[in-house]
N, C-alpha and C positions, 0 to 999 in steps of 0.2 A: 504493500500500500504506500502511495506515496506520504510521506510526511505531513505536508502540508492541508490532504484529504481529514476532513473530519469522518469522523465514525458514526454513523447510523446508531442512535439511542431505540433497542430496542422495542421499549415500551410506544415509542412513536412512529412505524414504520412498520410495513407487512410484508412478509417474502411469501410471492405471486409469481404465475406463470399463465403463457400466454401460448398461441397456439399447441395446446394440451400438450401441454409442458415440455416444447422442443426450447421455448423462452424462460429465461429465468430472469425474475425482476423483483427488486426491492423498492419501496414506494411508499410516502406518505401513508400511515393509515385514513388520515384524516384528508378534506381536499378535495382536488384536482387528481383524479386517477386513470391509468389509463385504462380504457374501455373499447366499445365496439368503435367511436370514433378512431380510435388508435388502430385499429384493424385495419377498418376497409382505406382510412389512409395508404397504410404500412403496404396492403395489397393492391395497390391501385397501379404503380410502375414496376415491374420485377428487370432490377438491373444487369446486363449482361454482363460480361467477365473483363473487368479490370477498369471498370468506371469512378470515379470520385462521386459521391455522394452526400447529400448533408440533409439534418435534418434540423430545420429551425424552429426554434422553443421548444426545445428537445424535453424539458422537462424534465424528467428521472430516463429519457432513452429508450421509452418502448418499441416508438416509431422506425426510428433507425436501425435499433436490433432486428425486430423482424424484418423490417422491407433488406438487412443483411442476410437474413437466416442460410439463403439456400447460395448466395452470392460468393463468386471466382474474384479474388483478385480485385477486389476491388475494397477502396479508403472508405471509412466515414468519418467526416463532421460533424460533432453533435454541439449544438450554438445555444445555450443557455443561459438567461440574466443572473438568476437567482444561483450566490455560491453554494448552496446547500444541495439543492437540485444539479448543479453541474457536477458536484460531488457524488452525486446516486449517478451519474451519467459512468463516470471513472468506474465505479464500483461495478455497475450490470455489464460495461467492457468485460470486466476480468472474468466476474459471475460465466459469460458466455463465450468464453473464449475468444474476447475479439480486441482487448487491449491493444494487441500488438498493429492491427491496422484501423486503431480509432485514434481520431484526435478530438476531442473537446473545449472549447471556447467560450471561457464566461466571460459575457459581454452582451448588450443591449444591443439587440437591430436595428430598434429607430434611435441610436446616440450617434450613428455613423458610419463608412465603410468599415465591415470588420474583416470580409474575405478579401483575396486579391479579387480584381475586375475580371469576370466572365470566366472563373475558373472549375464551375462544379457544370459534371452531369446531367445530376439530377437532383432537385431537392424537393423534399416532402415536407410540408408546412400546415400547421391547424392554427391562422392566424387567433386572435383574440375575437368572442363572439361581440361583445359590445363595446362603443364607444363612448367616454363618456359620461353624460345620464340618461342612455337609452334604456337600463335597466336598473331597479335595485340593486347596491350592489350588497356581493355575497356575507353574511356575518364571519364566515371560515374565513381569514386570510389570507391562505393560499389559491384560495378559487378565486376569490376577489382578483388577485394578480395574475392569474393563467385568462382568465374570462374577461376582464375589460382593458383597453384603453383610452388614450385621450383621444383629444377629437384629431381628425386624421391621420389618426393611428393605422386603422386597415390600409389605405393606401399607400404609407411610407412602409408599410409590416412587405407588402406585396412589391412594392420599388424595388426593397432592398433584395427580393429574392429572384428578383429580375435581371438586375443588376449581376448576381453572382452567375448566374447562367453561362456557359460559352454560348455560341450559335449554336441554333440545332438541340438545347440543351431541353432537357422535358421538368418539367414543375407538375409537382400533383399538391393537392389543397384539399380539405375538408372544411365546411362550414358553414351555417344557420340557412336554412332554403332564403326566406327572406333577403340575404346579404348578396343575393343571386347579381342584381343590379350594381352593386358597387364591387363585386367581383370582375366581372365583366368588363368595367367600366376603366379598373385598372388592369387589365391585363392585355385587353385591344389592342391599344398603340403598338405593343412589342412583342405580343405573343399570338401565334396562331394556331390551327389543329384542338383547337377549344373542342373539349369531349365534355359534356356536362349529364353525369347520374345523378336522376333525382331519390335519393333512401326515403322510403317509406316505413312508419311503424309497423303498418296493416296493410295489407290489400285495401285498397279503397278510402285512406285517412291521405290527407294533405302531407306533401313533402314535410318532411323537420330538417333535415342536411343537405347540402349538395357536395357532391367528391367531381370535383374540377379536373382534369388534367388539360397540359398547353405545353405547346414546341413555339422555343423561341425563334422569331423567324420566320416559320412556315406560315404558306397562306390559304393553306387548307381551311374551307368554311368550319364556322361553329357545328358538332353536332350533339345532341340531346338525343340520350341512349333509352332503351324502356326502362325503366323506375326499378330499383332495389328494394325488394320485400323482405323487410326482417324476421317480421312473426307471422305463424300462422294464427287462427283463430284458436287453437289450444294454449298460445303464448307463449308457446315454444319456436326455434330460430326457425323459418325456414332451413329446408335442403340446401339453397345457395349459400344464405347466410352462414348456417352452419360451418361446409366447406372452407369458406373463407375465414374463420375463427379457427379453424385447421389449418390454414399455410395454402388449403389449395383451392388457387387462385387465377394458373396460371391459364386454363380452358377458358376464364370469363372475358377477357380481352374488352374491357368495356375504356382501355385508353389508347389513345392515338395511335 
């Protein structure tokens, strides 16, 4: 362990696994945890062999561990503010074997350039869901800081991961169906091959998520895939959902 790495106080932190248990993750008991959003993220680009990778507001590293799990040769970046969280980043590296080709970065994405220009593959990002006072915010702490920003936060959240892109470079995003519009709105200019799934709770209830994916560059139209059903009417995952809470991912092809 590095020196410097605080140590996870047990009584505050839970050891979890994730794609039935090929992931192993330590994580806030309390919070901000990762869940089905961190999934269908994590599934949405599966990086070919020997790509650089990152995963913004990495959080405790669920995101980036999986979308590594099955991956050749290839770096991650895990970019996190908070040093306690970038410290659970350090730690589920080692937990999963991937120390050796992760690097971790605590530091703020809207404080300024934190990567070099145009040098990642691919990045996986769940910007913040509100800006602002669009919502109450959270009494937890930590949800409060994972779930809002300030005002033109999403925008600068999504510049910045723009920005690190090379050409050609692919971004996937999850986030509130609502936010569809200022999604959109920032990725236009410089992003093309816009693939947009709408997550559904149920069959037949209104979007909650959208999982984005976009090539920087291309000028492939916008497309809108048929809708992600979670649950069935027992409450249980769908068959899709399921598989994808399993790693397998790679048959659904719903990005670029």
């Amino acid at each position: 362990m590095n020196p410097t790495m605080t140590a996870p106080d047990p009584a505050s932190y839970s050891h979890d696994t994730l794609f039935f248990g090929r992931i192993r993750l330590i994580q806030r008991a309390r919070g901000h945890r990762a869940g089905t959003d961190a999934v269908l993220l994590a599934t949405a680009l599966a990086p070919p062999r020997g790509e650089r990778i990152a995963d913004f507001g990495a959080g405790s590293g669920a995101v980036g561990l999986m979308a590594m799990h099955e991956a050749v040769d290839c770096h991650l970046v895990m970019i996190e503010r908070e040093r306690e969280l970038a410290d659970l980043c350090r730690l589920n590296a080692i937990a999963n074997a991937r120390a050796a080709d992760s690097l971790v970065i605590c530091a703020d994405l809207l404080g300024g350039p934190v990567l070099d220009h145009a040098s990642i593959d691919r990045i996986y990002t769940n910007p913040p869901f509100f800006e602002g006072d669009e919502a109450p915010v959270s009494p937890e702490p930590g949800r409060a800081r994972a779930h809002v920003t300030g005002e033109g936060g999403h925008a600068l959240w999504l510049a910045a991961a723009i920005r690190a892109l090379r050409q050609r470079g692919r971004l996937a995003l999850i986030q509130r169906a609502d936010k569809l519009d200022s999604c959109l709105a920032a990725l236009v200019p410089r992003m093309g091959a816009i693939v947009v799934t709408p997550v559904l709770p149920r069959a037949g209830m209104p979007a909650t998520r959208i999982l984005i994916t976009a090539i920087k560059g291309a000028r492939t139209p916008l497309r809108i895939n048929p809708p992600l059903v979670l649950h069935g009417d027992d409450g249980r995952f769908t068959a899709r959902a399921e598989a994808l809470h399993r790693g397998e991912s790679a048959h659904f092809g719903w990005a670029a």
